[in-house]
C-alpha positions in Angstrom: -44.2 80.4 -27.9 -42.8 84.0 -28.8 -39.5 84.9 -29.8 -38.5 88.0 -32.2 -37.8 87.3 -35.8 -34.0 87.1 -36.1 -32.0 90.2 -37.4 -29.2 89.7 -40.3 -26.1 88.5 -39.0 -23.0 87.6 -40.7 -23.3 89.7 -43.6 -21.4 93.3 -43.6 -23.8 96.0 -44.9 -23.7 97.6 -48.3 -22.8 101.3 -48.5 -24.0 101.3 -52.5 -26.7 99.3 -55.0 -25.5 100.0 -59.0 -28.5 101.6 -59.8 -26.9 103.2 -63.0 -28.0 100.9 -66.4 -24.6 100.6 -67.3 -23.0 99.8 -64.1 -25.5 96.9 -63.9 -25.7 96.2 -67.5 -21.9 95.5 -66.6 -21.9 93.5 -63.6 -24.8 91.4 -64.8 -22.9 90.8 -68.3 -19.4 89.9 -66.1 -21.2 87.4 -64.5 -22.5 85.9 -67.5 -19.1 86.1 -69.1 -17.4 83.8 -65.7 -20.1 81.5 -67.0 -19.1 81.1 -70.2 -15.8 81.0 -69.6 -16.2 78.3 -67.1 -18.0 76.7 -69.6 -15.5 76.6 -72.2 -12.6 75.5 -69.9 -15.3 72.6 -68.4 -16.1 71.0 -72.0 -12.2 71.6 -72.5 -11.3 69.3 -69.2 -14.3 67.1 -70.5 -12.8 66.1 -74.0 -9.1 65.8 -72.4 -9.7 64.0 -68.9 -13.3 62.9 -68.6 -13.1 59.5 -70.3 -15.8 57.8 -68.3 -19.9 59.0 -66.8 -18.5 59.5 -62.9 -15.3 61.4 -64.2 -18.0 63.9 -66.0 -20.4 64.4 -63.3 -17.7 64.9 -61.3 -16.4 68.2 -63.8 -20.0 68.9 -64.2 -20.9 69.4 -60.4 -17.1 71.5 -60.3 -18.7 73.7 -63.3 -22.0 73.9 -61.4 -20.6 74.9 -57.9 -18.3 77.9 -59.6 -20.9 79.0 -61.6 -23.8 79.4 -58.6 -21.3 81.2 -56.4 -20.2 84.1 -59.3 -24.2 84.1 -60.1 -25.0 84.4 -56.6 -22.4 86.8 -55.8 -23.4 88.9 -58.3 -27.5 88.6 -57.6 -27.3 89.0 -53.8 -25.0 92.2 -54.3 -27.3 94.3 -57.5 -30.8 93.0 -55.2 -33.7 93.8 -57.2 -35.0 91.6 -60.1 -31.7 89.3 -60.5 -31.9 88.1 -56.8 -35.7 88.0 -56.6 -35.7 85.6 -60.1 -33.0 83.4 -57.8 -35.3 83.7 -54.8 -38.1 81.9 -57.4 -36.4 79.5 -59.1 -34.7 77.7 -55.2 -38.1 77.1 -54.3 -38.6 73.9 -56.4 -35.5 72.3 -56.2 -35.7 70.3 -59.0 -35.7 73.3 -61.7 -31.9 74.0 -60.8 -28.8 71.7 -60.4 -27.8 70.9 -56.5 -25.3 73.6 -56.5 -27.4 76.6 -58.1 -30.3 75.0 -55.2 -27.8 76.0 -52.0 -26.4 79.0 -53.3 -29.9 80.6 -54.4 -31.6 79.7 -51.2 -29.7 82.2 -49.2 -31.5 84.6 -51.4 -34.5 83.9 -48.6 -32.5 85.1 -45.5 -28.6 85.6 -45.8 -28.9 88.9 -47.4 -26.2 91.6 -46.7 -28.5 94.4 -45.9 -28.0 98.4 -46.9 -26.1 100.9 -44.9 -28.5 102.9 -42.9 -28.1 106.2 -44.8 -29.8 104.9 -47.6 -32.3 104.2 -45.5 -32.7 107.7 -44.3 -32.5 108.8 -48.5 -35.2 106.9 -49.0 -37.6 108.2 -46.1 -36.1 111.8 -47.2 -37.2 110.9 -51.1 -40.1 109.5 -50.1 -41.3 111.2 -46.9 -39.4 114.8 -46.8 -38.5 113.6 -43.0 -35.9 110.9 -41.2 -37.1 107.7 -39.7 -36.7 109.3 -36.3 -38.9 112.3 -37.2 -41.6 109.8 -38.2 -41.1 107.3 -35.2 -40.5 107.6 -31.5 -37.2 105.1 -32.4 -36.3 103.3 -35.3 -33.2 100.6 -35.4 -30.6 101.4 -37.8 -30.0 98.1 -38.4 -32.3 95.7 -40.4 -34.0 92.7 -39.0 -34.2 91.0 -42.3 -33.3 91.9 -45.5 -34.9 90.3 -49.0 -34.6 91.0 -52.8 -36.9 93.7 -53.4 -36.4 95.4 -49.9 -35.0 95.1 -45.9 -37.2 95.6 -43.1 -36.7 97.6 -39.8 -38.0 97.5 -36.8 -39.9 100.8 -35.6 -42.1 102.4 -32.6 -44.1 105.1 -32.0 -46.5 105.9 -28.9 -46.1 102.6 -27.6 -46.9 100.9 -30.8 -44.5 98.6 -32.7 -44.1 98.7 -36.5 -42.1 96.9 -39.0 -41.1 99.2 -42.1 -40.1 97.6 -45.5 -38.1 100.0 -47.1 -37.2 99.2 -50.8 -33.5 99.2 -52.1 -33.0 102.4 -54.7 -33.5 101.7 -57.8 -35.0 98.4 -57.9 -37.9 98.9 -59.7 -36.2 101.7 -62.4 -33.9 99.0 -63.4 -36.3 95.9 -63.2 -37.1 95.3 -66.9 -33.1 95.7 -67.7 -31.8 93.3 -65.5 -34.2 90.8 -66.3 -33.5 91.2 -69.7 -29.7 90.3 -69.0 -30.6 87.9 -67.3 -32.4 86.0 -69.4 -29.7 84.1 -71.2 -27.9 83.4 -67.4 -31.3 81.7 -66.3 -31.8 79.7 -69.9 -28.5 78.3 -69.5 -28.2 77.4 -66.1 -31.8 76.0 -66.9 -31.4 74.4 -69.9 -34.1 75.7 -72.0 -34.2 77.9 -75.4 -35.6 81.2 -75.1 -38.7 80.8 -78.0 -40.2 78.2 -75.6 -40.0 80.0 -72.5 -40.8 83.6 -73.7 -44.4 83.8 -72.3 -43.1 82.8 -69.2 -40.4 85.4 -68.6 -42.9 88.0 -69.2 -45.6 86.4 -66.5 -42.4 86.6 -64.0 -41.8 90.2 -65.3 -45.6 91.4 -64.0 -45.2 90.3 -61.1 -42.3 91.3 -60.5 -42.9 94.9 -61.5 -46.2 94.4 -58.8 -43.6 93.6 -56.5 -41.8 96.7 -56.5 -45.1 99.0 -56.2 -45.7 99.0 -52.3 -49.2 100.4 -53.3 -50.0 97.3 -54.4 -48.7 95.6 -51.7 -50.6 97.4 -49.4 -53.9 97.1 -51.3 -54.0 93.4 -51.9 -52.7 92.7 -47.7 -55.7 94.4 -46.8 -58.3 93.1 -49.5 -56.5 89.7 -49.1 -56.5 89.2 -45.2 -59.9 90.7 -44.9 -61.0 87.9 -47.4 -59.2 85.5 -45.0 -59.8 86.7 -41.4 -62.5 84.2 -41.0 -59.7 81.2 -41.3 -59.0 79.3 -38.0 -55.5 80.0 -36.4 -54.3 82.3 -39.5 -53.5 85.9 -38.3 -52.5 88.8 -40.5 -51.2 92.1 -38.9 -52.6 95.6 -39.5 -51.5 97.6 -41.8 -50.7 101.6 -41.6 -51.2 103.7 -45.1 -49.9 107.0 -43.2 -46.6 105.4 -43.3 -46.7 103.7 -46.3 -45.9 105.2 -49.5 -44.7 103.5 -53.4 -41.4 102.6 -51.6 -41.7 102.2 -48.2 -44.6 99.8 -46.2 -45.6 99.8 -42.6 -47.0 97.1 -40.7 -47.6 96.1 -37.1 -44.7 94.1 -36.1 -45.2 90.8 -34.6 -43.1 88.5 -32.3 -42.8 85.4 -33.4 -40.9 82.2 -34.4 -39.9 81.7 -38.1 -41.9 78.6 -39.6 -38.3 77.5 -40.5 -37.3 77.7 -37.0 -40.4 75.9 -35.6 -40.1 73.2 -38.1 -37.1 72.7 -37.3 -37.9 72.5 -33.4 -39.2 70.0 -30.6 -42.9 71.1 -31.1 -45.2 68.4 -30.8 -46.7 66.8 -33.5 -50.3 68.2 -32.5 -48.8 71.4 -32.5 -47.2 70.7 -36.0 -50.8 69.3 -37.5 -52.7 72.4 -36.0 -50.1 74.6 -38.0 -49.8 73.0 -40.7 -53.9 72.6 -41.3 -53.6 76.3 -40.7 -51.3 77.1 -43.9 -53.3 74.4 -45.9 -57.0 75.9 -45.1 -55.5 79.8 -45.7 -54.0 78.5 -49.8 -56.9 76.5 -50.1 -59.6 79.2 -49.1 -57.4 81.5 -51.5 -57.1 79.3 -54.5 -60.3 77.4 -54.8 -62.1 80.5 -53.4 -61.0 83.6 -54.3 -59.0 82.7 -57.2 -56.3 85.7 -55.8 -53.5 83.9 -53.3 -50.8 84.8 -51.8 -48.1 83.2 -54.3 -44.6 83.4 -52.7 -44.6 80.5 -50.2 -41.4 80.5 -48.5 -40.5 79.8 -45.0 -39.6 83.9 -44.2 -43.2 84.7 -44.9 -44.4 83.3 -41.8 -44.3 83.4 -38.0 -45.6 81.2 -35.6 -47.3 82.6 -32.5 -49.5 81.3 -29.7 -50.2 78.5 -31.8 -51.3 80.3 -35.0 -50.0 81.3 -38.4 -48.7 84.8 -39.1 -48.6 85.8 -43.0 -46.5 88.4 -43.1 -45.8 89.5 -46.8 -48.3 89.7 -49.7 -45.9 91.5 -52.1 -46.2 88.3 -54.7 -50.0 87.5 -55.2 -51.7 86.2 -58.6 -55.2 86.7 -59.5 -55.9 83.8 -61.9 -59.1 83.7 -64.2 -62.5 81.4 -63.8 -61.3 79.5 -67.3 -58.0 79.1 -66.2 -59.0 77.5 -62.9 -61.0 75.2 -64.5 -58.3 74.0 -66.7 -55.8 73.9 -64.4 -57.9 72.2 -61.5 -59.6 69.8 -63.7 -56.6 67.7 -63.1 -57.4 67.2 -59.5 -60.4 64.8 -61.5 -59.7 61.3 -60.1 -60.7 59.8 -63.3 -57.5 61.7 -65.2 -55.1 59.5 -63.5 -56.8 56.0 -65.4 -58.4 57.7 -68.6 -55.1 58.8 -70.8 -57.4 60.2 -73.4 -59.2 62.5 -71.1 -55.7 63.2 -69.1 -54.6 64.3 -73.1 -57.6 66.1 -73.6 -57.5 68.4 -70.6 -53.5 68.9 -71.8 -54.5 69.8 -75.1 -56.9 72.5 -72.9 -53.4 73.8 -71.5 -51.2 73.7 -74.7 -49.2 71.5 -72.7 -50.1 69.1 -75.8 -49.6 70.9 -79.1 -51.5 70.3 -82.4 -48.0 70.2 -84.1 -47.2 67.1 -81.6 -46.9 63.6 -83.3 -47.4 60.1 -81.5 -44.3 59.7 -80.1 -44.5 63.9 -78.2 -48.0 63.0 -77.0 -47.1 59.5 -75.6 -43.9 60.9 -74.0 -46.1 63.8 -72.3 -48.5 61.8 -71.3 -46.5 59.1 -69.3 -44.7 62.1 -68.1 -48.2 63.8 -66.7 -49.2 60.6 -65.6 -46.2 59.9 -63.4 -46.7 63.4 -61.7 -50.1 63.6 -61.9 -50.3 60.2 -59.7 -47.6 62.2 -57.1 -49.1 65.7 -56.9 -52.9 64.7 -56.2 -52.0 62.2 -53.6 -52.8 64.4 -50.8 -56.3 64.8 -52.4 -57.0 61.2 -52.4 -56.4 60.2 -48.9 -58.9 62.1 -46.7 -56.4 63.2 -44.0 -52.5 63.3 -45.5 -49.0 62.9 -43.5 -46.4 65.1 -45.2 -43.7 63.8 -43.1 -43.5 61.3 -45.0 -40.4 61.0 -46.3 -40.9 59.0 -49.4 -43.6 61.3 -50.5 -41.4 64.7 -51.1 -38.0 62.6 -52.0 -40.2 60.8 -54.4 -41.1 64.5 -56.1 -37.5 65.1 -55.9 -36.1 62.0 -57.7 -39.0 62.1 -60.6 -38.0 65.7 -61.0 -34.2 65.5 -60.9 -34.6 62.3 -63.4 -37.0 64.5 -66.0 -34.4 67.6 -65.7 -31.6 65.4 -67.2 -33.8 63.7 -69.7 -32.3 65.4 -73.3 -35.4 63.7 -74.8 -37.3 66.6 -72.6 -35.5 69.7 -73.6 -35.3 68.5 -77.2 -39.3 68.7 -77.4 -40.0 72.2 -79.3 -42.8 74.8 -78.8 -44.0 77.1 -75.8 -45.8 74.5 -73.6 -48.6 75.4 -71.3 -50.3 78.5 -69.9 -48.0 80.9 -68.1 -50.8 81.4 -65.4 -49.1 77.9 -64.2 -45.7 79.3 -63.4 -47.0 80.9 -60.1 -49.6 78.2 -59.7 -46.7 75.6 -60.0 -44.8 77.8 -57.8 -47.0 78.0 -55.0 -47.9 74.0 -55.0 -44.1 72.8 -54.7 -43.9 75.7 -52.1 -47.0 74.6 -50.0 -46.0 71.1 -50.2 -42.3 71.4 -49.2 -43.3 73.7 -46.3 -45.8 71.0 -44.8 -43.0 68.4 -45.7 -40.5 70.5 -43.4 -43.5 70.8 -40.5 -44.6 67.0 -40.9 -47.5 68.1 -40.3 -51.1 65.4 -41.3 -53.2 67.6 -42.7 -57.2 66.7 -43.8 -58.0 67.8 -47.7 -61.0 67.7 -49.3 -61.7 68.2 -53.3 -62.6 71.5 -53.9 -66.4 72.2 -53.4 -67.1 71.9 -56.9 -65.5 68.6 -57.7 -67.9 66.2 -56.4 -66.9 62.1 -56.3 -69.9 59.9 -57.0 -69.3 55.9 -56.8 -65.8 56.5 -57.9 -66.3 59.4 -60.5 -66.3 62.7 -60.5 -68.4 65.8 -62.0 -67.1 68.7 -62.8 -69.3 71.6 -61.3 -66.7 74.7 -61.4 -68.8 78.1 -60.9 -68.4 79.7 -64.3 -66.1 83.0 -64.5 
């Protein structure tokens, strides 16, 4: 199967990013100011016309579907942090109303990418030459464009080359933007901004990794080195003489989109061997090197010739020996019919809180219960179809039904490690990605989580 990764179509090219702090400052702060007024006239409608529950959902998905297109308008158009944050947050559907869900998921692949002479003003900044002085050819226009940076396609002395050039100003004007942002996010979200705080500031890191191509090109090498020995996963090479803090060069690859297969009349063989493929590479990189590849989207991978490509390690997380061990412990079959151990491992996680009373620590633990029973299904089966159907819509429903609970978002206090927002991230990822394969994959326990007649023992290698 080969076919080239698809260029951007449909969307006219920007001549111009606001990299100015005012002249984002200002377009971030108009699109929180549509919000609120949307706001205001919605509750307005509400009190007048809106005497009965359909009546208000109906207002509320009107409210919703105004407000995700002036966000997203806004996002797509600055690039950078704001657009990257809604490239996060469409990945588990259930963290963002339906509306928010569509419009943010374009933020994957429907990108209007830069004019070209930006492009050449970044080589010039970065280089002191043109693309063309550099390559034999290099197309003007961009195969794919992304948050943080659009890729074009490149060759020189027969070799082909696919060069991630970053928009300007992305990573000057990170910490600003997100800052604005902030009280967007919280109220599209929900959530007040003493409980979340931690987490903003774990999404800030990363992102601020994300804009250093240095970084990037470290962690691809030290990270597909660590992985080459994975059956039907492939990485391509990289090329530091082209690379610099703002631009990265790799070998380009020909392939399908693992959207596009998924999508396609491949068999279900095919479909397995690919998906046991993407579960084996996040399983070798969590479990064993406690450093994975955390930005699990469809546009990160090809398929080729039957294998899996990983294209992009601009979003990785390192996570800590004690923190694995927390977090994993869950994965404990015992958890899901002990509650007093499940609450002692969420006391481990601050998910519990010693300022919790009965009825906080009897509501979280139901809540745990219910997802813990969902999540570590795959890991009680042996060999696990994820096209089933009922298996990702029931993931949906519980977390659609806990995002409207008000008995949830009244609960006080910053809840759980922040390690788990990329952990979290990467899961729902991995698991939507095999739901849109259907692919049955075979899962083991991690090596050190041993079952004996029906229990387990923890043996996790100490940090």
């Amino acid at each position: 199967m080969k076919e080239e990764a698809p260029g951007i179509s449909g969307a006219a090219e920007q001549g111009a990013i606001r990299s100015g702090a005012v002249g984002r400052m200002a377009a971030l702060g108009g699109a929180g100011a549509r919000v609120g007024i949307n706001y205001l006239k919605h509750y307005g409608r509400a009190m007048v016309g809106a005497k009965d529950e359909p009546s208000r959902r109906k207002l509320r998905e009107q409210l919703d579907e105004k407000n995700a297109e002036a966000v997203y308008g806004t996002f797509s158009k600055l690039k950078g942090g704001p657009l990257k944050l809604a490239q996060m947050l469409s990945i588990d559907k259930n963290l963002l109303p339906a509306a928010y869900a569509r419009q943010f998921a374009q933020a994957h692949s429907s990108v209007p990418p830069l004019s070209y002479p930006l492009v050449v003003q970044t080589f010039r900044r970065e280089f002191g030459k043109a693309p063309e002085e550099l390559f034999d050819h290099f197309e003007k226009k961009a195969s794919h464009g992304a948050s943080i940076g659009q890729v074009h396609r490149a060759g020189r002395k027969g070799h082909g080359f696919a060069v991630k050039v970053q928009y300007p100003g992305v990573a000057r004007s990170l910490k600003s933007d997100l800052a604005i942002v902030k009280p967007i996010a919280l109220r599209i979200l929900g959530l007040r901004e003493a409980d979340v705080e931690s987490y903003f500031r774990e999404v800030e890191a990363r992102l601020l990794e994300e804009t250093n191509y240095r970084h990037e090109l470290e962690r691809s090498v030290e990270l597909a080195a660590a992985s080459s020995h994975l059956a039907g996963v492939r990485f391509p090479g990289y090329h530091p003489e082209f690379s610099t803090g703002r631009i990265l060069t790799s070998d380009w690859v020909d392939g399908m989109p693992l959207d596009r297969f998924a999508e396609g009349e491949a068999s279900q063989r095919e479909r397995d061997r690919i998906g046991q493929a993407l579960w084996d590479f996040y399983s070798h990189q969590v479990h064993g090197l406690m450093l994975f590849h955390a930005d699990p989207h469809p546009g990160n991978f090809l398929v080729k010739g039957g294998e899996l490509w990983v294209l992009d390690f601009g979003c990785t997380k390192r996570i800590s020996g004690d923190f694995y061990r927390k977090q994993f412990r869950f994965l404990d079959p015992r958890m899901e019919r002990d509650p007093a151990l499940l609450q002692e491992a969420l006391r481990g996680l601050d998910v519990i809180l010693p300022s919790d009373g009965p009825k906080e620590i009897s509501t979280i633990t139901t809540l745990c219960m219910a997802w813990l029973e969902l999540l570590a299904r795959p890991f009680r089966t042996g060999t696990f179809d994820f096209g089933d159907p009922e298996f990702l819509q029931a993931i949906y429903d519980l977390g659609e039904e806990n995002r409207r609970a008000d008995h949830l978002r009244t609960m006080r206090g910053q809840r759980g490690s922040p390690d788990t927002v990329y952990v979290n991230r990467t899961f729902f990822g991995l698991y939507s990605l095999l739901g849109r394969l259907r692919a049955r994959v075979e899962i083991q326990l991690p090596g050190w989580l041993h079952q004996e007649n029906g229990s387990a023992r923890n043996t996790a290698p100490r940090p």
